[in-house]
C-alpha positions, 0 to 999 in steps of 0.5 A: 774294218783296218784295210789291206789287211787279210780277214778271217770271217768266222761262221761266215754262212754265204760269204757275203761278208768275204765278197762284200771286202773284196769287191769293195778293196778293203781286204786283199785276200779272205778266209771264209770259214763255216761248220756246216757243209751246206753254206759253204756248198753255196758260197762255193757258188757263187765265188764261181759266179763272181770269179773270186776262188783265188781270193777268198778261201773257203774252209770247213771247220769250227771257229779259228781251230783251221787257222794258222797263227799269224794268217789273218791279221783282221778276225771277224766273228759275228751273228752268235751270242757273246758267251760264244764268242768268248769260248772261240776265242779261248779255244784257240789261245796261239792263233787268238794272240796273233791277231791284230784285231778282232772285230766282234758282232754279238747277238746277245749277251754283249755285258757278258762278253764286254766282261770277258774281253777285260778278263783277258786282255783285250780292250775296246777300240772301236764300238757302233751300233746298228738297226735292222727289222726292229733290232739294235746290234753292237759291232765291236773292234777289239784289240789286245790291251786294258781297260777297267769298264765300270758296271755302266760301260760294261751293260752299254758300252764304253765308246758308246756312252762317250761319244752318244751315238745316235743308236743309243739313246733310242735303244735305251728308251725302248728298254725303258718302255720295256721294264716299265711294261713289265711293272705295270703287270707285276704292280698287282701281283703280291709275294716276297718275289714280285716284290723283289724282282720289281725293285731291280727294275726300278733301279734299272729303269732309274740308272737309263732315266740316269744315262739318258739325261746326262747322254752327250750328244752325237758328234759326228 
C-alpha cells in the first residue's frame, strides 16, 4: 500500500481496514464505502469512539459508482470473488482511469480476474500471499499497464512464481494432495467421463509437480 496516498476501501464492512491506515499513518484521509446500512451504522461507532470522523468518510453506495474521478489515487477492493471485482471496475470506467493503483484481494477466481486485468489494461506490480484459519489469499497491487501472462502465471501468479514466495510452495502441495485425493476415488469408477475428468487431473497435478520442482527459492 503507496503512503500518503488518500484510499478508497470498497465494501469495507466495519472500517477496519480504513482505522488500521489511519492509525498507522499510511494514508491521510480514507473513503469507507459499503452497501449495507448496518456495517456502516457500526463503523459510524466507532470512528466516534477513536475520534476519526474527520479523517475517514463514510459512504453509502455500490462499488466506486459514490466516488469522484481523481478523489482517491489508492482503490482497494477485497473480500469478494475475482469476476466481482472485474465488474466493479468495468461499472465505473471514468473513475477506474483515474486510479493510480488498485490493490485488489480476491476470494476466488484470482485465474479469472488475472485474465481480466491483462483484457483491460492493467498490469500487475506487486503480488503476496497470505494464510489465515486454513486459507491462502492473493493480495494484488495493480497498476494501469501491459502484461502477457502465459497459462502458468495467469492460474498462480506471475510475481508469485518469479520470486517463490514462501506461500507458494505450500499452497500448491495441498492442492496437489487434493487432485490426488479425488483420483484415488474416481480410479474405481468406469465411463467416458470418469475417464476424461481424471486425464485433466493428472495434467494438473503433472504441471504443479512441474512448478514446484523448478520453484526458486524465497528471496527476501
Amino acid at each position: 500500500m503507496p503512503v500518503g496516498k488518500v484510499v478508497a476501501d470498497i465494501g469495507t464492512d466495519h472500517a477496519y481496514l480504513p482505522v488500521y491506515l489511519i492509525v498507522n499513518g499510511i494514508a491521510p484521509f480514507v473513503i469507507a464505502i459499503d452497501c449495507a446500512h448496518g456495517p456502516l451504522e457500526g463503523s459510524r461507532r466507532l470512528l466516534e469512539l477513536l475520534s476519526l470522523e474527520k479523517q475517514i468518510d463514510l459512504r453509502l453506495g455500490a462499488g466506486l459508482t459514490v466516488l469522484e474521478p481523481d478523489e482517491a489515487q489508492v482503490v482497494c477492493i477485497a473480500g469478494m470473488g475475482g469476476r466481482t471485482i472485474g465488474e466493479i471496475m468495468l461499472a465505473s470506467p471514468q473513475v477506474a482511469a483515474s486510479v493510480e493503483r488498485f490493490v485488489l484481494q480476491p476470494q476466488r477466481n484470482t485465474p479469472a480476474l488475472r485474465l481480466f486485468l491483462q483484457d483491460n489494461g492493467y498490469k500487475i506490480v506487486g503480488e503476496e500471499m497470505a494464510f489465515e484459519k486454513g486459507f491462502y489469499y492473493v493480495i494484488l497491487a495493480v497498476e494501469k499497464g501491459k502484461m502477457n501472462l502465459n497459462e502458468q502465471e495467469l492460474e498462480y501468479g506471475p510475481l508469485l512464481l518469479k520470486n517463490g514466495h514462501p506461500f507458494l510452495a505450500p499452497c500448491l502441495r495441498l492442492k496437489l494432495d487434493d487432485i490426488e485425493q479425488i483420483l484415488q476415488r474416481l480410479s474405481d469408477k468406469n465411463g467416458e467421463e470418469v475417464a476424461a475428468r481424471m486425464r485433466c487431473l493428472e495434467d494438473e497435478a503433472e504441471r504443479i509437480r512441474d512448478i514446484l520442482a523448478n520453484l526458486p527459492k524465497f528471496r527476501d
